[in-house]
C-alpha positions in Angstrom: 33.0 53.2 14.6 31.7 49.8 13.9 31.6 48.7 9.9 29.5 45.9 9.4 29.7 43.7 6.3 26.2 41.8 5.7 26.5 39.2 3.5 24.0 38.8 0.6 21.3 36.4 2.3 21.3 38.6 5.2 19.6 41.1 2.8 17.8 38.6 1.3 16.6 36.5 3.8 16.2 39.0 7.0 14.4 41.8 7.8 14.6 44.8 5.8 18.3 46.5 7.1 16.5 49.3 8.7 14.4 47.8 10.5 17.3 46.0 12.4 18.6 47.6 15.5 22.7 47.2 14.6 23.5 49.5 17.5 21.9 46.5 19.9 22.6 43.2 18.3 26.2 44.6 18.5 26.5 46.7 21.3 28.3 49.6 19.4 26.2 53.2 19.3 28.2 54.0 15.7 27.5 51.8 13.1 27.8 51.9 9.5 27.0 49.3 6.7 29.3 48.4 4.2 28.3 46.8 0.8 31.0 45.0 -0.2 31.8 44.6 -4.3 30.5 41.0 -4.0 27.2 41.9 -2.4 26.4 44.4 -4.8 26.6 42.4 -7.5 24.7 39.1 -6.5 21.7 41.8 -5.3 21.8 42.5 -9.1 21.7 39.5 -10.4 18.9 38.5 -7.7 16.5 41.1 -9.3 15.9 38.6 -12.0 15.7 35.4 -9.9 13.2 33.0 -10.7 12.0 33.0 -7.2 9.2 35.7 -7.8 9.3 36.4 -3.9 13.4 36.9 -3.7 13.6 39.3 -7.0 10.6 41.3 -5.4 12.9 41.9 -2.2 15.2 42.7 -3.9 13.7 45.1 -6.7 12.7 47.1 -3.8 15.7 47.0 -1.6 18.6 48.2 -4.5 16.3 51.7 -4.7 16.3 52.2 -1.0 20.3 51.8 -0.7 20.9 54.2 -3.5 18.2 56.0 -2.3 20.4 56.1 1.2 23.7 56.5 -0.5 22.6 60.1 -2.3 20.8 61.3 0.9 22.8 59.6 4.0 20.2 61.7 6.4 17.1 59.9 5.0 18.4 57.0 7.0 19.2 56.1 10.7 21.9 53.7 9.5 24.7 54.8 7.5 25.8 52.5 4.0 29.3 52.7 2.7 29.2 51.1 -1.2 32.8 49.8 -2.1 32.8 50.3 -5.6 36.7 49.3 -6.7 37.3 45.8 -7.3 40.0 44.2 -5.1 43.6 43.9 -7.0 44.6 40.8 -8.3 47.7 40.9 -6.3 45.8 41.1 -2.8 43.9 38.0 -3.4 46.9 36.0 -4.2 48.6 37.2 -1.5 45.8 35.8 1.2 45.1 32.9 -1.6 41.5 34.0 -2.4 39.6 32.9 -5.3 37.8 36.2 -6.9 35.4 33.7 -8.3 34.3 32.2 -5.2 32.0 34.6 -3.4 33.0 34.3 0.3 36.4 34.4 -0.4 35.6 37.7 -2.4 33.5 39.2 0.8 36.6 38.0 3.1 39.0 39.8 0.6 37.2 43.4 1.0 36.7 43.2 5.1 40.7 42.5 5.0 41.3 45.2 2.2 38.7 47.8 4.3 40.4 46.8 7.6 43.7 48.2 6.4 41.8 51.5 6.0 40.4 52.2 8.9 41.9 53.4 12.4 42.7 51.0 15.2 40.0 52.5 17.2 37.8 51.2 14.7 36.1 47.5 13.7 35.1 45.7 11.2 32.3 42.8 11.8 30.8 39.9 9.4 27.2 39.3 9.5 26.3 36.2 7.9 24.1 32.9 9.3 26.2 30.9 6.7 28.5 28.7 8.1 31.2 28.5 5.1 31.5 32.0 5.5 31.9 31.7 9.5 34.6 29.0 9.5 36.6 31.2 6.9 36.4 34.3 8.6 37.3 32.7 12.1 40.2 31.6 10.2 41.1 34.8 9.0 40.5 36.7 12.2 37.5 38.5 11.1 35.1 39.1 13.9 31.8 37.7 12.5 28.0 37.3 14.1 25.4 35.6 12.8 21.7 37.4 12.2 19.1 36.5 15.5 15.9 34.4 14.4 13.5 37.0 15.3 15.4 39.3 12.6 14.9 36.4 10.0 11.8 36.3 7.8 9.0 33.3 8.0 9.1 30.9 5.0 6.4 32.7 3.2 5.2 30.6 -0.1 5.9 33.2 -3.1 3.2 33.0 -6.0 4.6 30.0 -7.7 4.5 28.1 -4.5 1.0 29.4 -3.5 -0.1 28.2 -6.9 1.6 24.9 -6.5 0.4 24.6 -3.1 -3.2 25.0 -4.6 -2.5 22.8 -7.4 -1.8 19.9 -4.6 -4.7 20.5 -2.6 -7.1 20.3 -5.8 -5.1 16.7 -6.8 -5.8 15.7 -2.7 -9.2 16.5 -3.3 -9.6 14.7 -6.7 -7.8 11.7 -5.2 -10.4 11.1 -2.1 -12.9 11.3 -5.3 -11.6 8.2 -6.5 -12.9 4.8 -5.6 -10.9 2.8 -2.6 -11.7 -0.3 -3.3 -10.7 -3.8 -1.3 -11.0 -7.5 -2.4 -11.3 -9.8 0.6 -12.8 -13.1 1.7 -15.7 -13.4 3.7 -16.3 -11.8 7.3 -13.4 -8.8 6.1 -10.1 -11.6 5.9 -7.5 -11.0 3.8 -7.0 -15.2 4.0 -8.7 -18.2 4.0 -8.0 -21.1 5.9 -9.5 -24.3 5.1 -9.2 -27.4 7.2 -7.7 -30.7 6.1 -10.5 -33.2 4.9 -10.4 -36.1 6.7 -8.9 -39.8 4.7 -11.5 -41.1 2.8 -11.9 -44.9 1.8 -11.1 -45.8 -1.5 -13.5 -46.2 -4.3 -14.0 -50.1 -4.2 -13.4 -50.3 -0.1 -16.6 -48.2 -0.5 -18.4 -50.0 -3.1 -17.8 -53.4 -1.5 -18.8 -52.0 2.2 -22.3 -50.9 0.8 -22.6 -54.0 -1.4 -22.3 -56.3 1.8 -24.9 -54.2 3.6 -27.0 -54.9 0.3 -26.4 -58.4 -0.2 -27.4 -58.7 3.9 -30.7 -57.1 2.9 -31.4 -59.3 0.4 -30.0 -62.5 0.2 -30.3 -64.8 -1.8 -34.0 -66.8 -2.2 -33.3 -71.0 -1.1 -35.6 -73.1 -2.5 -36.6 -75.9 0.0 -39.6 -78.7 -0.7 -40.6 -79.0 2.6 -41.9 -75.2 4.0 -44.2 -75.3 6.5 -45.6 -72.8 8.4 -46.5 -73.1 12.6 -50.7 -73.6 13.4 -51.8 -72.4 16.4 -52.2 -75.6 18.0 -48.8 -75.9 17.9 -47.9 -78.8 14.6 -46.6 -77.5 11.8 -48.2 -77.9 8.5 -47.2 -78.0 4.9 -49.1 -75.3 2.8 -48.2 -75.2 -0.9 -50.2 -71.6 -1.1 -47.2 -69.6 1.1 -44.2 -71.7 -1.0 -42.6 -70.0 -4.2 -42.2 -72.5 -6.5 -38.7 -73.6 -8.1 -38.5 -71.5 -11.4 -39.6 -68.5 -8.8 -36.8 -69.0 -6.9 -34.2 -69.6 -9.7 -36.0 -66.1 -11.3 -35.4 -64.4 -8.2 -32.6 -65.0 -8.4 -31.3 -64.3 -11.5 -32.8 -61.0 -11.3 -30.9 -60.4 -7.9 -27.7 -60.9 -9.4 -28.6 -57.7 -11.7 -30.3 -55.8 -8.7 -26.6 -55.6 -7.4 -24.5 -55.2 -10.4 -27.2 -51.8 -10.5 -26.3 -51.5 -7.2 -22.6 -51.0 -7.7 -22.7 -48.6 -10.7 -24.8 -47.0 -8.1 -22.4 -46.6 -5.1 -19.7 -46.3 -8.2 -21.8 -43.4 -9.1 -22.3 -41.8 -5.7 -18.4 -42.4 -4.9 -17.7 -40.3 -7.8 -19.8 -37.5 -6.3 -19.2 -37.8 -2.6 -15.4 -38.1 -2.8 -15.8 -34.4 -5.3 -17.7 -32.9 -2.5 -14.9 -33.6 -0.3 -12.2 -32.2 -2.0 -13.9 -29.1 -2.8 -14.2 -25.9 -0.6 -16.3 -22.8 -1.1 -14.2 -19.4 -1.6 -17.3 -16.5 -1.5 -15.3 -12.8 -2.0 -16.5 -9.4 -1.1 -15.6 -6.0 -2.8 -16.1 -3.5 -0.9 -15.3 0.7 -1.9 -14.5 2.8 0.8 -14.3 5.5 -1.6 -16.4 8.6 -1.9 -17.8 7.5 -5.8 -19.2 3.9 -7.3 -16.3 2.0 -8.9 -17.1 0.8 -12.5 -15.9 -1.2 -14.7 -14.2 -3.3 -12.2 -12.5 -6.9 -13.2 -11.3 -9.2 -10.7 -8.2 -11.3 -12.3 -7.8 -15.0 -10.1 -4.6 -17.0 -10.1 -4.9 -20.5 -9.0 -1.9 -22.6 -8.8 -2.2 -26.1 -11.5 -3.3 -28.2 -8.9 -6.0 -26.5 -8.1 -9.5 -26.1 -10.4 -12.1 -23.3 -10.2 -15.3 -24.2 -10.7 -18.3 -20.6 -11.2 -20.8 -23.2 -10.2 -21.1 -25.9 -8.5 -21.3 -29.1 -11.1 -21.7 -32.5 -9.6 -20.2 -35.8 -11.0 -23.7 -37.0 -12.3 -25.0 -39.5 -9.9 -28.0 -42.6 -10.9 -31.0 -41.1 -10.2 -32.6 -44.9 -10.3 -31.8 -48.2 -10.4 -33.0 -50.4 -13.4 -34.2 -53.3 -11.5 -34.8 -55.7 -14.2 -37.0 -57.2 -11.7 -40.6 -58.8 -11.9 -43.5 -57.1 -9.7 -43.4 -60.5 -7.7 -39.8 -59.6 -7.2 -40.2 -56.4 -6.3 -43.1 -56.9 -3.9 -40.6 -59.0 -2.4 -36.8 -56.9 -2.5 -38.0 -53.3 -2.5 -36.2 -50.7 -0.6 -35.0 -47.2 -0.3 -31.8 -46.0 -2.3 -29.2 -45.2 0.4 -28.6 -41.5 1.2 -25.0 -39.7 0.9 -22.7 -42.0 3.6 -20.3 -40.8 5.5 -16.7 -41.7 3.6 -14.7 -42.1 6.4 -12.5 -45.1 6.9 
């Protein structure tokens, strides 16, 4: 006769005992099962686990055995319930600790064994390894359980419901808005290229002023203009000669035509050295999300040497120049106002 001793997560954990075929996992045609003291009493306290799956196991398991134990012929498979607890003097002999489970289980197999004939055998059945190690120790034959007698991890209630809960909060999430700040064409920088070295502000002014003064020199007055006939000799005409006090009014009034001039270029410095120190950040927001975001802010840092600007405001520039100029004068000087120049040295 073989006497197995199934440990408490055997019950738990594999297939109901009867439908295991003992006699073929351990290749003995008598077998009988034997519920140690240990056993019994975890298999109680499991009927009010907090597991709902494990307490319904075993709610319906604990009926069966009894069930088996009054009527042994109602089963295939034979159960042997030891009901006296081991005496304290046997587990200090072999050193066991009565509160320790395995050593408990370990303590009745050895207790049994002294019981039986030498013809027969005792055999653990446990997948634990605390329990293997021990009873290797020990000298206890012991076997672990095959998969395909161990049950699926099948979700009890609780973990259905949680399971549920989780896929409703995946669901709700892909609901919310996914939305992405980036810079233009999808970059998550922006590179902007070194400005080239500008002159400086009276370089400028005093390059633009010479092209100016070029322009429009000053007038000379000289007594003796002539103009060329076509026969050659030249010939004095008073009609084509500005007189002296012309002259001296030109100028005077030139001298104020470029003092304009350079609160102009001063002006348009101002303006084309901001332009060049400036660069154009445009941002895109984008939700990849299944609804609209709203109420969405977008907070900017900028370092302190750097200046946002929500539009673009110019250093004002002269529209005009106030040529305190006569007509004569200005029949005489007039010209465009110079377009943006390039700054460059």
């Amino acid at each position: 006769m073989l006497y197995i001793f199934p440990d408490t997560n055997v019950f738990i954990h594999g297939r109901y005992f009867e439908e295991v075929d003992w006699s073929a996992l351990t290749g003995s045609p008598e077998i009988s099962i034997v519920l140690a003291p240990s056993v019994i009493a975890e298999l109680d306290k499991h009927k009010n686990n907090t597991a709902k799956k494990v307490a319904q196991r075993v709610r319906k398991l604990m009926p069966r055995i009894e069930a088996i134990i009054q009527n042994p012929d109602s089963s295939k498979w034979k159960i042997i319930p030891i009901l006296r607890r081991l005496p304290r003097d046997f587990l200090d002999q072999h050193h066991f600790d009565p509160k320790d489970q395995d050593d408990a289980l370990l303590a009745s197999i050895l207790q049994f064994n002294e019981t039986i004939t030498t013809e027969d055998q005792v055999l653990l059945i446990t997948n634990d390894t605390g329990p293997k190690l021990k009873a290797l120790s020990l000298n206890i034959p012991v076997r672990s359980l095959p998969d395909e007698y161990m049950l699926p991890d099948e979700p009890d209630e609780s973990e259905k419901k949680i399971a549920t809960l989780q896929k409703e909060l995946d669901q709700y999430k892909n609901k919310t808005p996914l939305v992405t700040l980036q810079f233009e064409h999808g970059s998550n920088f922006l590179e902007v290229k070194k400005t080239f070295e500008i002159k400086s502000k009276q370089e400028y002014i005093d390059s633009e002023m010479e092209k100016i003064r070029k322009e429009y020199p000053e007038m000379i007055f000289r007594d003796n203009d002539s103009i060329m006939l076509p026969t050659g000799q030249r010939a004095k005409i008073a009609l084509f000669r500005p007189r002296e006090e012309q002259v001296d009014t030109y100028n005077t009034e030139l001298k104020e035509f470029f003092a304009q001039y350079e609160k102009f270029f001063a002006s348009q410095y101002k303006q084309g050295s901001f332009i060049f120190n400036c660069c154009k950040i445009k941002l895109v927001v984008t939700n990849t999300g299944s609804v609209p975001a709203q109420d969405l802010d977008i907070h900017m840092h900028f370092p302190m040497v750097l200046r946002s600007l929500r539009k673009i405001v110019f250093p004002s520039l002269m529209k005009s120049l106030h040529r305190h100029i006569s007509h004569n004068t200005l029949l005489i000087c007039a010209r465009r106002f110079p377009d943006l120049i390039n700054f460059r040295r």
